[in-house]
C-alpha positions as a printed Julia matrix, in Angstrom:
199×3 Matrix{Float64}:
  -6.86  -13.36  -10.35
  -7.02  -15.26   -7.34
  -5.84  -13.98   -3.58
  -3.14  -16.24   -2.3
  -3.83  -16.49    1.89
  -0.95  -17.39    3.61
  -0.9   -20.15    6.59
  -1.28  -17.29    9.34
  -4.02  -15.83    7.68
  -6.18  -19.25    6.97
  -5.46  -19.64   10.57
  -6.79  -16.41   11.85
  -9.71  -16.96    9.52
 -10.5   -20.53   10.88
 -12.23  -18.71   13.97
 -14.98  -17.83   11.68
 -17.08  -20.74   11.02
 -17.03  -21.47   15.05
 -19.6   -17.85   15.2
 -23.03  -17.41   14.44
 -23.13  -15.14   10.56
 -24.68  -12.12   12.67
 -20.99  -11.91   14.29
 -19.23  -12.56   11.12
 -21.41   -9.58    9.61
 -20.2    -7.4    12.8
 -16.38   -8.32   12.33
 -16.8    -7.68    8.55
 -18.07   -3.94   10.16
 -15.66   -3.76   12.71
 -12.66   -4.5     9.93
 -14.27   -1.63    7.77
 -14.17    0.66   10.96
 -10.79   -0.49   11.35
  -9.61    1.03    8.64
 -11.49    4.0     8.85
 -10.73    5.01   12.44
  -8.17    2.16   13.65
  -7.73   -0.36   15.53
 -10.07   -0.02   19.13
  -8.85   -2.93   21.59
 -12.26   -2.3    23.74
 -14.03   -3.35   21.14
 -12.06   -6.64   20.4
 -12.85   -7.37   25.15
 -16.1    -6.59   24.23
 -16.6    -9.29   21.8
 -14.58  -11.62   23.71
 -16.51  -11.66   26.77
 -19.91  -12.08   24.54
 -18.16  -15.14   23.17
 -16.1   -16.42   25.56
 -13.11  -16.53   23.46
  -9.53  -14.83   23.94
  -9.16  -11.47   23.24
  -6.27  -12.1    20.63
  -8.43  -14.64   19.03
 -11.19  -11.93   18.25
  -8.26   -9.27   17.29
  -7.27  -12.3    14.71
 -10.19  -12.7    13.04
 -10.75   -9.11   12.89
  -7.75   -8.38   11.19
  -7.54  -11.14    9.07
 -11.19  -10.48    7.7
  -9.58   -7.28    7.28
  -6.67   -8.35    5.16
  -8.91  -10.36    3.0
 -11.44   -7.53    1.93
  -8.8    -5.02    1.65
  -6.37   -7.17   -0.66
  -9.65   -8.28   -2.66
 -10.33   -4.76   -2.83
  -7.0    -3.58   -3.86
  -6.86   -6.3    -6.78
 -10.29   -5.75   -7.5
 -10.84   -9.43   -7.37
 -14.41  -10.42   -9.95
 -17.1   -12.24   -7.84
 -15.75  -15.3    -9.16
 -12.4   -15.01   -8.44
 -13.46  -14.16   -4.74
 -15.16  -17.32   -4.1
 -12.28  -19.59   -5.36
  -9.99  -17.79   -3.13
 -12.15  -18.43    0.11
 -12.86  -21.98   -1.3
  -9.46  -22.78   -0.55
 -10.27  -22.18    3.45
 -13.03  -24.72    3.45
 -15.81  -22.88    4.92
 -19.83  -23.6     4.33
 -21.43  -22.24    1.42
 -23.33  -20.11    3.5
 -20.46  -18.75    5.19
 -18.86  -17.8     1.39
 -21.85  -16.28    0.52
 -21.87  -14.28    3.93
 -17.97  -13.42    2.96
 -19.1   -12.36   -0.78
 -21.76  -10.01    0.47
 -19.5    -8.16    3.2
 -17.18   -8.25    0.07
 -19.29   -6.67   -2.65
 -21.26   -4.16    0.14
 -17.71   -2.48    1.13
 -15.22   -2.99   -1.9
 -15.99    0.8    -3.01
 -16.06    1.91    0.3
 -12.39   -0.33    1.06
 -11.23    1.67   -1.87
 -12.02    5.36   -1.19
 -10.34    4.73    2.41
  -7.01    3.34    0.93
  -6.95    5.9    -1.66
  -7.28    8.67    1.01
  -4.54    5.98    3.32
  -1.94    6.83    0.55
   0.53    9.52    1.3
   0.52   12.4    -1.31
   4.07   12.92   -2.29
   5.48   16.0    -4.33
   5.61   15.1    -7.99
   7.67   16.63  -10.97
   6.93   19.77  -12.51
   9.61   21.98  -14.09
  13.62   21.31  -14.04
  15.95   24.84  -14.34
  19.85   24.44  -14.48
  22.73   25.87  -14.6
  26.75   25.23  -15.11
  29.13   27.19  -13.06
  32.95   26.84  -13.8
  35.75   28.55  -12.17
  38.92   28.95  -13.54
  41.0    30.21  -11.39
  41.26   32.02   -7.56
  43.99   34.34   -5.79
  45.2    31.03   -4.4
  45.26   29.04   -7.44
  45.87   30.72  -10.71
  44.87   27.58  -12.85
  42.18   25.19  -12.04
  38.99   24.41  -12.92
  36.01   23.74  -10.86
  32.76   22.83  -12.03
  29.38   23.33  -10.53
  25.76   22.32  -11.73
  22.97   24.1   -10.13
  19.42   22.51  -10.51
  16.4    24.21   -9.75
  13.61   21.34   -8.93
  10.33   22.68   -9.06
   7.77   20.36   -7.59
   4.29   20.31   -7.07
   2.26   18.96   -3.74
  -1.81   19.18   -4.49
  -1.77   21.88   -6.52
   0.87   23.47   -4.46
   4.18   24.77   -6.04
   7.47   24.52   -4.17
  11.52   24.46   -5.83
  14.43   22.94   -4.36
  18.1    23.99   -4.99
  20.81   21.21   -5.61
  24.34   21.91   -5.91
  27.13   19.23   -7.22
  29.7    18.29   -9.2
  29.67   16.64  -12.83
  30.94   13.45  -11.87
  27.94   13.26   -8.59
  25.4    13.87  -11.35
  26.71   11.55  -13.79
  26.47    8.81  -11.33
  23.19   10.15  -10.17
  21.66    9.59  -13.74
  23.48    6.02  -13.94
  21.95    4.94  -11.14
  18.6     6.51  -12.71
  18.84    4.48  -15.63
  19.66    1.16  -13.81
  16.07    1.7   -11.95
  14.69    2.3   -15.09
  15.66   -0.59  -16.58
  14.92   -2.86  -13.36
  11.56   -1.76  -13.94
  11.01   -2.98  -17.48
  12.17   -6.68  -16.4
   9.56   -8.95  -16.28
   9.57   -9.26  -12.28
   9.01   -5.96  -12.23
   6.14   -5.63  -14.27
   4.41   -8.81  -13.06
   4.63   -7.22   -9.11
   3.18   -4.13  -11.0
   0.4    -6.09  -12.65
  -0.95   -7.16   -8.98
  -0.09   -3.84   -7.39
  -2.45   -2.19   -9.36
C-alpha cells in the first residue's frame, strides 16, 4: 500500500534535500521526540539559527517528516512500498535511503508511542434490565406508563464501573434503530475500505 502525500506535505518535505543527511537524521530524531514529549519551539530557533532558515520552515519539515513516519508506521507500509511513496517527492537516492533507515530504525518505536497516544475508553461488559409499568395513580385511575431500566456495566483497564439509564419504550426503540443503521453503514464497502487503511 502506498502513502498518498498531499501538496502541503511534499511542500514541507521539499526543505529536505536543501540540508546536509546529518540534519535530516536529527529532524528524523527530533520528529520521534515529538511525539514522545511534544512539540519544543526552542528547539525548532535552535536549528534555524544553525541554518539560517525561518523558524516555520524548520517547524515544517519537522512535522512533516513526522507525518510521514507516523502514517508509514500506522499502515505498516513494506520497505518497498516506502520507497515508491517518497519516489513520488523526487529526492536523491541517497536521501531515500537516509528516509528508509530513519523509517525502519523507529517504526516499532512510532508504534508503541501511538498505541500508548490512544485514549482507553470503557468497553462492554454485562447488560441488566428491567421493565417498570404503572397502571394507575391517585390522580389518574387508568393509564399506563412504561419504564425500562438498564444497568450498563462497563469495564475501564480491568476496572468495573455500571451506569443506570432510565427511558421510555419508544426512546429505546429508536435508540436500537439508530444502532442498526450504524451497523449497517459499517458493512458498506466505504466503510470497510477506510477500515482496511485504518488498521
Amino acid at each position: 500500500m502506498l502513502l498518498v502525500l498531499t501538496d502541503e506535505h511534499k511542500e514541507h518535505l521539499g526543505f529536505l534535500p536543501e540540508v546536509d543527511s546529518a540534519v535530516v537524521g536529527e529532524f528524523g530524531r527530533i520528529a520521534v521526540e515529538f511525539l514522545k514529549k511534544g512539540s519544543n519551539p526552542k528547539i525548532y530557533e535552535g536549528a534555524a539559527r544553525k541554518l539560517n532558515v525561518a523558524v516555520e520552515t524548520v517547524q515544517h519539515g519537522v512535522e512533516g517528516l513526522m507525518y510521514l513516519l507516523t502514517e508509514s508506521s500506522k499502515l505498516m507500509i513494506s520497505e518497498v512500498d516506502f520507497q515508491d511513496s517518497v519516489l513520488v517527492l523526487g529526492f536523491s537516492d541517497e536521501l531515500n535511503k537516509l528516509l528508509l533507515q530513519l523509517y525502519l530504525d523507529n517504526r516499532k518505536e512510532i508504534r508503541h508511542i501511538l498505541s500508548e497516544l490512544a485514549p482507553s475508553l470503557p468497553h462492554y461488559h454485562n447488560l441488566e434490565w428491567r421493565l417498570d409499568v404503572q397502571l394507575a395513580s391517585r390522580a389518574l385511575r387508568q393509564q399506563v406508563k412504561p419504564v425500562v431500566t438498564l444497568k450498563l456495566h462497563l469495564e475501564t483497564d480491568g476496572t468495573q464501573s455500571a451506569r443506570v439509564l432510565q427511558t421510555d419504550p419508544a426512546t429505546l426503540l429508536h435508540i436500537i434503530q439508530e444502532l442498526e443503521h450504524a451497523l449497517a453503514e459499517v458493512k458498506t464497502n466505504h466503510c470497510r475500505r477506510i477500515l482496511r487503511n485504518i488498521k
